[in-house]
C-alpha positions as CSV (number, residue, x, y, z in Angstrom):
1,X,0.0,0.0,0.0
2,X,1.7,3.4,-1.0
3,X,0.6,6.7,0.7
4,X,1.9,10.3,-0.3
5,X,2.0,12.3,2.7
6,X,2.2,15.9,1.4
7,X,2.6,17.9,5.4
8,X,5.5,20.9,5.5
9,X,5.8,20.2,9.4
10,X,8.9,18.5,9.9
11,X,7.8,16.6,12.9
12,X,5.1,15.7,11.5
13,X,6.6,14.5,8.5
14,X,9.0,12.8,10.5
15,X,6.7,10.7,12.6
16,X,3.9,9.9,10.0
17,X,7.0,8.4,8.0
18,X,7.7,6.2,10.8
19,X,4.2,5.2,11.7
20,X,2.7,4.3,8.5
21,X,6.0,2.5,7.5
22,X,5.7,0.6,10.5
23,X,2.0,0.1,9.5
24,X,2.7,-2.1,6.6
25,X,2.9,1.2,4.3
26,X,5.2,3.0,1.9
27,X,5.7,6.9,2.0
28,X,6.4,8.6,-0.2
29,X,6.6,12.4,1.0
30,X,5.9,16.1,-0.6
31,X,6.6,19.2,1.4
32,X,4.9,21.7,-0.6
33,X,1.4,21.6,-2.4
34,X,3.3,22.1,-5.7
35,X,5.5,19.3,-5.3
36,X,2.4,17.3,-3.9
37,X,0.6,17.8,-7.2
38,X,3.4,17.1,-9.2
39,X,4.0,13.0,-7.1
40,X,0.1,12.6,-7.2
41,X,-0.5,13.7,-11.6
42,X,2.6,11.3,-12.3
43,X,2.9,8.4,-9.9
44,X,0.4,6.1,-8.8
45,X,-1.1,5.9,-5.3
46,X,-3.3,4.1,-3.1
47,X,-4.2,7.0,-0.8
48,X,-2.6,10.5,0.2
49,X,-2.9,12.6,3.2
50,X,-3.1,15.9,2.6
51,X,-2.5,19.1,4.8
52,X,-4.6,22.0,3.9
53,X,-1.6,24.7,5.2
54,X,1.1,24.4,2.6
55,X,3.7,26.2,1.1
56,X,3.1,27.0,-2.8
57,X,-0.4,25.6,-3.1
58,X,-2.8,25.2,-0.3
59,X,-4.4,21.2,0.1
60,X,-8.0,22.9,-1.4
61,X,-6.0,23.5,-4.4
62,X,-4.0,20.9,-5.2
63,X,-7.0,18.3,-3.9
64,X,-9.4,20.2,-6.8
65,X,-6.3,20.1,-9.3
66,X,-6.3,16.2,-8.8
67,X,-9.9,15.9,-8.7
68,X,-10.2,18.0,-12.2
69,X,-7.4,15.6,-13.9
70,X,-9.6,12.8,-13.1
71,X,-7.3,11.5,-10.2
72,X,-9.8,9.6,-7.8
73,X,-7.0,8.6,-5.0
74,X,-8.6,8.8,-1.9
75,X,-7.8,12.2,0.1
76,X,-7.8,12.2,4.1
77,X,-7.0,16.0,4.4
78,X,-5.6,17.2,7.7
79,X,-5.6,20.4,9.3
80,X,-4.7,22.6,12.3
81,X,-7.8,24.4,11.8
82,X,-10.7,24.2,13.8
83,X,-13.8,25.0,12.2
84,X,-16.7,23.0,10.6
85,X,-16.7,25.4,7.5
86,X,-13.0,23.9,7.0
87,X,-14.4,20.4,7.0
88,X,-17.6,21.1,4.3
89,X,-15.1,22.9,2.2
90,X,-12.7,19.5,1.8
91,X,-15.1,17.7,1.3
92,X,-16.9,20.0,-1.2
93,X,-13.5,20.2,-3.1
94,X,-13.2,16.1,-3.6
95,X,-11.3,14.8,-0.4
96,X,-12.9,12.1,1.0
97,X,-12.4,12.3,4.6
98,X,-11.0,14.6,7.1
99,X,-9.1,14.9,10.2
100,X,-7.9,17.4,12.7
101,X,-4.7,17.7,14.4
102,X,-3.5,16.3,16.9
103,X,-5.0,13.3,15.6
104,X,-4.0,9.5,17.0
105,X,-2.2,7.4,14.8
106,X,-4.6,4.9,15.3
107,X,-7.5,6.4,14.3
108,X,-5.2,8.0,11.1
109,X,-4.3,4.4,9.9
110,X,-8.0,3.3,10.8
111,X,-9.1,6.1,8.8
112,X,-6.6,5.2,5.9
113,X,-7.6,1.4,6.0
114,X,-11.2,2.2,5.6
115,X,-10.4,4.8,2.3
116,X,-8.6,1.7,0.9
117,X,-11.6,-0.9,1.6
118,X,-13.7,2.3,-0.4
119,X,-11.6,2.5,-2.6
120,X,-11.6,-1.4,-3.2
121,X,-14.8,-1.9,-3.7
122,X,-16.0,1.3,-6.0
123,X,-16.3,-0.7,-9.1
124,X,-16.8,1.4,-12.2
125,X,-17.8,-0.6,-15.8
126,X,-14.8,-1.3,-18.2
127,X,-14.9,0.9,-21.2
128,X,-13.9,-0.8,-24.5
129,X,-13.4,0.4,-28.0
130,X,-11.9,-2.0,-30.3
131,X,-9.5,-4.0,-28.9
132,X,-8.6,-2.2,-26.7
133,X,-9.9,-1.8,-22.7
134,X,-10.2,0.5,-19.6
135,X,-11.0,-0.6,-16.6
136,X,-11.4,2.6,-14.6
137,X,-11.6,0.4,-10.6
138,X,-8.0,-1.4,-11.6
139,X,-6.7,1.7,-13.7
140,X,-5.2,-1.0,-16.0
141,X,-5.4,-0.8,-19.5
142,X,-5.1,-3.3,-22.4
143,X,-5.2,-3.7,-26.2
144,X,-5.9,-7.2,-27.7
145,X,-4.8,-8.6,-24.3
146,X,-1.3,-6.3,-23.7
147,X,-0.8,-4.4,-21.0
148,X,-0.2,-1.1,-21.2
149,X,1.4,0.9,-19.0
150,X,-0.3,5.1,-18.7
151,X,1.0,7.6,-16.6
152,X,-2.3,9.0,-14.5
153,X,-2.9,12.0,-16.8
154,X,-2.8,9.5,-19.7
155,X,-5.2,7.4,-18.1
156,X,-7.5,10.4,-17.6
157,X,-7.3,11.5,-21.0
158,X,-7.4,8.0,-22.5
159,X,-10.4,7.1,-20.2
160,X,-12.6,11.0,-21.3
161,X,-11.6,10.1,-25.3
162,X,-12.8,6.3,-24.4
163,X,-15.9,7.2,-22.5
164,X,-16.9,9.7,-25.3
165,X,-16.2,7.6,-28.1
166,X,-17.4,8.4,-31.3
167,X,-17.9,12.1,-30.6
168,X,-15.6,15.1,-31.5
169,X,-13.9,16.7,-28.2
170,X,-12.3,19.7,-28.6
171,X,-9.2,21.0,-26.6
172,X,-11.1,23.3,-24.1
173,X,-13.1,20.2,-23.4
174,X,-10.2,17.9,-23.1
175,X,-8.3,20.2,-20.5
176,X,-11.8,21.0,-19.0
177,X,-12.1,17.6,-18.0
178,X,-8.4,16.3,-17.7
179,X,-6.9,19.0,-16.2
180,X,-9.4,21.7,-15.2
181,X,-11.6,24.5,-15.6
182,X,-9.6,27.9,-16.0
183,X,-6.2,25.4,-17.0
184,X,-3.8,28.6,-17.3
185,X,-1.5,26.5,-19.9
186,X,-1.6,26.4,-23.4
187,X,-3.9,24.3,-25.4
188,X,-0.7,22.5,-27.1
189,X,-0.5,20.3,-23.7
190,X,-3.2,18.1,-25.3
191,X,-1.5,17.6,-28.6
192,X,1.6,16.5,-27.0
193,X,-0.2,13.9,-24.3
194,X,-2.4,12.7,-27.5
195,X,1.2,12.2,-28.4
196,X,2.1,9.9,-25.9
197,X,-1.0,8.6,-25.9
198,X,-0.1,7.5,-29.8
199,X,2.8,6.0,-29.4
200,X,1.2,3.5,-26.4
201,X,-1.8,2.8,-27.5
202,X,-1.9,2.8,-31.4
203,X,2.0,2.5,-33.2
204,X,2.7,-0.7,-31.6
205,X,-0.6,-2.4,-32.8
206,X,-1.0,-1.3,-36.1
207,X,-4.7,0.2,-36.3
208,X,-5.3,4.0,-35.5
209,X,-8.3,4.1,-32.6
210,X,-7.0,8.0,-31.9
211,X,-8.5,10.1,-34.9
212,X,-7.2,14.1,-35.6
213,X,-10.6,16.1,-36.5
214,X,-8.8,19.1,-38.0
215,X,-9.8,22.4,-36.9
216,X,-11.9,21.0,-34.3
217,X,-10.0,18.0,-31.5
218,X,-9.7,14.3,-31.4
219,X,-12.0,11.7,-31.5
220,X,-11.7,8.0,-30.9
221,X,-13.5,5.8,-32.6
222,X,-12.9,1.7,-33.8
223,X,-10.8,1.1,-36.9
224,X,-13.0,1.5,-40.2
């Protein structure tokens, strides 16, 4: 089981390390919400604790960045707060549970356990077009029976182009959805993770499942 703590208190930090790795876990830490964001969009986790006090980013912000990429890692947030109005606004953002410091490492890793049972059993239907399938609960992908391997924002895209196949999404829609409303960043972002998304899941097979719509986005459709 692998848990991003993203906390800038160094005891903190510190002791949650040593707890959860004595728990059966492994940490991986962030000490700024920037850096948090970055470990959670490219690697793959099974939970991450979140504080909402951070340096760069606050945890409301980098939980509703992951949440608007389509990352759906359980989020225990933590705070120093003490206010029900901090609480709503978590879980109003996407974070999935919510505790106050000082907590008890007990009821942390209790807290964490039951996120991952959630997590477990949230089954979502396999999307399929062509050969190849999604299957959002596993995040695995495959194409006539290989594994492929996606980085989380290629599964997101992959899995909004697969969900909407047959239709014409355009770039504001992609990085609506993938990224998030208001993404700052230029539009090329989606041509160069359609890119990657290319090279994984159509050169090596042979049959184009990724279509260019000119002027308008991309749309992915079966093989005429």
């Amino acid at each position: 089981m692998r848990v991003l703590v993203v906390e800038d208190e160094e005891n903190i930090v510190a002791y949650l390390k040593a707890s959860l790795e004595d728990e059966g876990f492994t940490v991986d830490i962030a000490c700024d919400g920037n850096t948090g964001l970055e470990m959670a969009l490219t690697e793959a986790y099974d939970v991450i604790t979140l504080d909402i006090m951070l340096p760069g980013m606050n945890g409301y912000n980098v939980c509703g960045e992951l949440r608007g990429a389509g990352i759906t890692t359980p989020v225990l947030m933590l705070t120093a707060k003490d206010g029900e109005y901090d609480e709503a606004d978590a879980l109003d953002i996407g974070a999935d549970d919510f505790l106050r410091k000082p907590f008890s490492l007990v009821v942390l890793v209790a807290r964490l356990r039951a996120l991952l049972r959630r997590g477990a059993n949230k089954g979502s239907a396999k999307l399929q077009v062509g050969d190849l399938t999604l299957d959002p609960a596993s995040k695995t992908v495959e194409r006539g029976g290989t594994a492929i391997e996606l980085t989380p924002r290629e599964f997101a895209l992959l899995e909004y182009l697969m969900y909407n196949a047959g239709q014409v999404l355009t770039k504001t829609q992609i990085l609506d959805h993938v990224w998030s409303p208001g993404y700052m960043g230029g539009d090329n972002v989606v041509e160069v993770y359609v890119g990657y998304l290319r090279k994984k899941v159509d050169a090596a097979f042979g049959q184009r499942l990724i279509h260019t719509v000119r002027g308008v986005g991309y749309r992915m459709s079966e093989p005429a």
